[in-house]
C-alpha positions in Angstrom: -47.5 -22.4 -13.2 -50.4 -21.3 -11.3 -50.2 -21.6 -7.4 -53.1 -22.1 -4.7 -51.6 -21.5 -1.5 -52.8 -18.7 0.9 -49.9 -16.5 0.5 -50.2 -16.7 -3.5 -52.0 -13.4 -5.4 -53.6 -13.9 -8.9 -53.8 -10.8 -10.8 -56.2 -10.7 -13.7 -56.8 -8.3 -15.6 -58.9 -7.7 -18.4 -58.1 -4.9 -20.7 -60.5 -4.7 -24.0 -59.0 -4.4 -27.6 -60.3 -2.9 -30.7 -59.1 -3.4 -33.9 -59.4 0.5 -35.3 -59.0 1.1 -39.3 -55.8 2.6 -40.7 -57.8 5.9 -41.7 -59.1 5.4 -37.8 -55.3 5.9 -36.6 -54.5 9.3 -37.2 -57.2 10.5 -34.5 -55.0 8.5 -31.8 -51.9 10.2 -32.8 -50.2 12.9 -30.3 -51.1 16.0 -32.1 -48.4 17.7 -34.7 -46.7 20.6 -32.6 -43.9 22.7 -33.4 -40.5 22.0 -31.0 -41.0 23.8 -27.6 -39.2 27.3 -27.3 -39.1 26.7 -23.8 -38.4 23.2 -22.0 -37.7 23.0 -18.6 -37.7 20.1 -16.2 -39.9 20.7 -12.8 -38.6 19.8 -9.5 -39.8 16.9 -7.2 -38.9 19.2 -4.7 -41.5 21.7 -4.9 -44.7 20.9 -6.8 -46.5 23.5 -9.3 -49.7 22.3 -8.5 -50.2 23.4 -5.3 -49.6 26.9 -6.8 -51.9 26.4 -9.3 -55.0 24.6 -6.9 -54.7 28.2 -4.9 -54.9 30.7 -8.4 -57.9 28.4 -10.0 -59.6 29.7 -6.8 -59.4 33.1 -8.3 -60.1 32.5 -12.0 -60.2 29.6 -14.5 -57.1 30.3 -16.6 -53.3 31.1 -15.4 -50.3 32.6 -17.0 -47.1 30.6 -17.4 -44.0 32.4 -18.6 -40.5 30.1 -18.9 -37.1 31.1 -20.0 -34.4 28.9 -21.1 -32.6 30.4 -18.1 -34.4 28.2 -15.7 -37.3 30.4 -14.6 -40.8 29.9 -14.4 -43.4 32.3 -13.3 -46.8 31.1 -12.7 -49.4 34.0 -12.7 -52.9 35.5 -12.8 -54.6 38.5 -13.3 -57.8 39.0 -11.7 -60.1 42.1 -11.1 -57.2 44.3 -11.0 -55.2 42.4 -8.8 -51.9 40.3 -9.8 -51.0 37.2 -8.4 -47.6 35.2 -9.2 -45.7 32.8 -7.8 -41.6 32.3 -9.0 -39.8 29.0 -9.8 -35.7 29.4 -10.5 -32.8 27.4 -10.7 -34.8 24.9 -12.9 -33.2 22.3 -15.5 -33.9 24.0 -19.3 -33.3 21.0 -21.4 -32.5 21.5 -25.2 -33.7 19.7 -28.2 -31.4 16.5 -29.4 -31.7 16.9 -32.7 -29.8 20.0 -33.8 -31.2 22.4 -36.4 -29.4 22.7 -39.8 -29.5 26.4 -40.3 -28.7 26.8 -36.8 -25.4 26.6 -36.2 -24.8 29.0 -33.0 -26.1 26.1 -30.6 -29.1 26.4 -28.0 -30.8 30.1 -27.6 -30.3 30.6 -24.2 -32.4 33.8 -24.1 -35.6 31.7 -25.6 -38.5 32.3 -23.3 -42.3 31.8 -24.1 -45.9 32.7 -22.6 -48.4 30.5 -22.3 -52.4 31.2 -21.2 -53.9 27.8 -20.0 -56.9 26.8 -18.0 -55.9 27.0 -14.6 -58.5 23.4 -13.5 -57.4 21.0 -16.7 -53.6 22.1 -15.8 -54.1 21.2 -12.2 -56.3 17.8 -13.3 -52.7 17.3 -14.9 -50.7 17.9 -12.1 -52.2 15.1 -10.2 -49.5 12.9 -10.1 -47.4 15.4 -8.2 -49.3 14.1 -5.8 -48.7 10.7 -5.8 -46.1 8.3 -4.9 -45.9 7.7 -8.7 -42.1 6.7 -9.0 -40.8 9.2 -11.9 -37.1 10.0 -13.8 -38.3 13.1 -14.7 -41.4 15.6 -15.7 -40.5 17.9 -18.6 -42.5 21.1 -18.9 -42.5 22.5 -22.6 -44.3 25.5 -24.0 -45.1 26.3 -27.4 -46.2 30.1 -28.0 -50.2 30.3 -29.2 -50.2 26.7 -29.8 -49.6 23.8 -26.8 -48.2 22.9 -23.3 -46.7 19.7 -23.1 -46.2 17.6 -20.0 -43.7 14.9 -20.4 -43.2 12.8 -17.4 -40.7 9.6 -17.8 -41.3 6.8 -15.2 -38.6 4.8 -13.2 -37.7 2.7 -14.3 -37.3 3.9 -17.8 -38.3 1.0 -19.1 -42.0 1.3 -17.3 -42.8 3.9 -20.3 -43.8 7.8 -19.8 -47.2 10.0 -20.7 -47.7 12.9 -21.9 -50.2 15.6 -21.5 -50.9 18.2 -24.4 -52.4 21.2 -23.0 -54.0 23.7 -25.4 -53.6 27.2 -24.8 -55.6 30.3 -25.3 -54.3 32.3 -27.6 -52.8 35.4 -26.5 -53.9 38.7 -27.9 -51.7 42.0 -27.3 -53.2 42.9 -24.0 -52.0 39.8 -23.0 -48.5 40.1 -23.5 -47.8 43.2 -22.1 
């Protein structure tokens, strides 16, 4: 029932709906990726965004290399001077589903290099920042193609976001 007293609070909110056409649908859809080669899960511990809010300073993109070992490095290159900073000891978390022609298990060896820009990563990495009560945030990198935020709020049942970061595609010079 609906209460009056002083101490009471009525929340309202209004949240508008519209009724979008099945063709519509497909535009609202996370996008079609390939799985991550790389997946790790970042600490609460110590925040990447920092990190990143100091090297968007210098440029407007930033390196991120991950390994299935539980490394990250977080780098960029700018007017001949190389900046990175070093993540280890981080969870690598494999695929459920297991692949059909693979049966040797998880590539422990699997690492990946991603070129992002360095201000829509850290616009991203805003809930770091928060009080926002998470499970976990998943970090997964997709070579030439995507990085993908997963963060899973607690509790669980509360839901999760994702963020799909698209990267710029690497060219030799970059890699080496």
């Amino acid at each position: 029932g609906r209460h009056t007293s002083d101490s009471d609070v009525e929340v309202h909110q209004a949240i508008p709906v519209r009724i979008m056409r099945r063709t519509e649908m497909q535009n609202h859809l996370p996008p079609q990726i390939n799985h991550p080669q790389v997946q790790l899960e970042l600490p609460f511990d110590r925040p990447i965004r920092p990190v990143i809010d100091k090297l968007k300073v210098m440029g407007n993109t930033v390196f991120l290399e991950g390994n299935m070992k539980g490394d990250l490095t977080i780098r960029q290159d700018h007017d001949g001077a190389s900046m990175a900073c070093f993540y280890n000891r981080l969870i690598p978390r494999w695929q459920d589903e297991e692949d059909e022609n693979n049966h040797a298990g998880p590539n422990i060896n699997a690492s990946c290099r991603v070129k992002v820009d360095a201000h829509k990563l850290s616009t991203c990495l805003q809930f770091q920042q928060s009080q926002l009560p998470m499970t976990s945030c998943l970090l997964g990198m997709v070579y030439n193609e995507m990085l993908v935020l997963h963060i899973l709020l607690s509790p669980e049942q509360l839901g999760f976001f994702t963020y799909y970061l698209p990267v710029h595609y690497l060219q030799e010079e970059d890699l080496g």
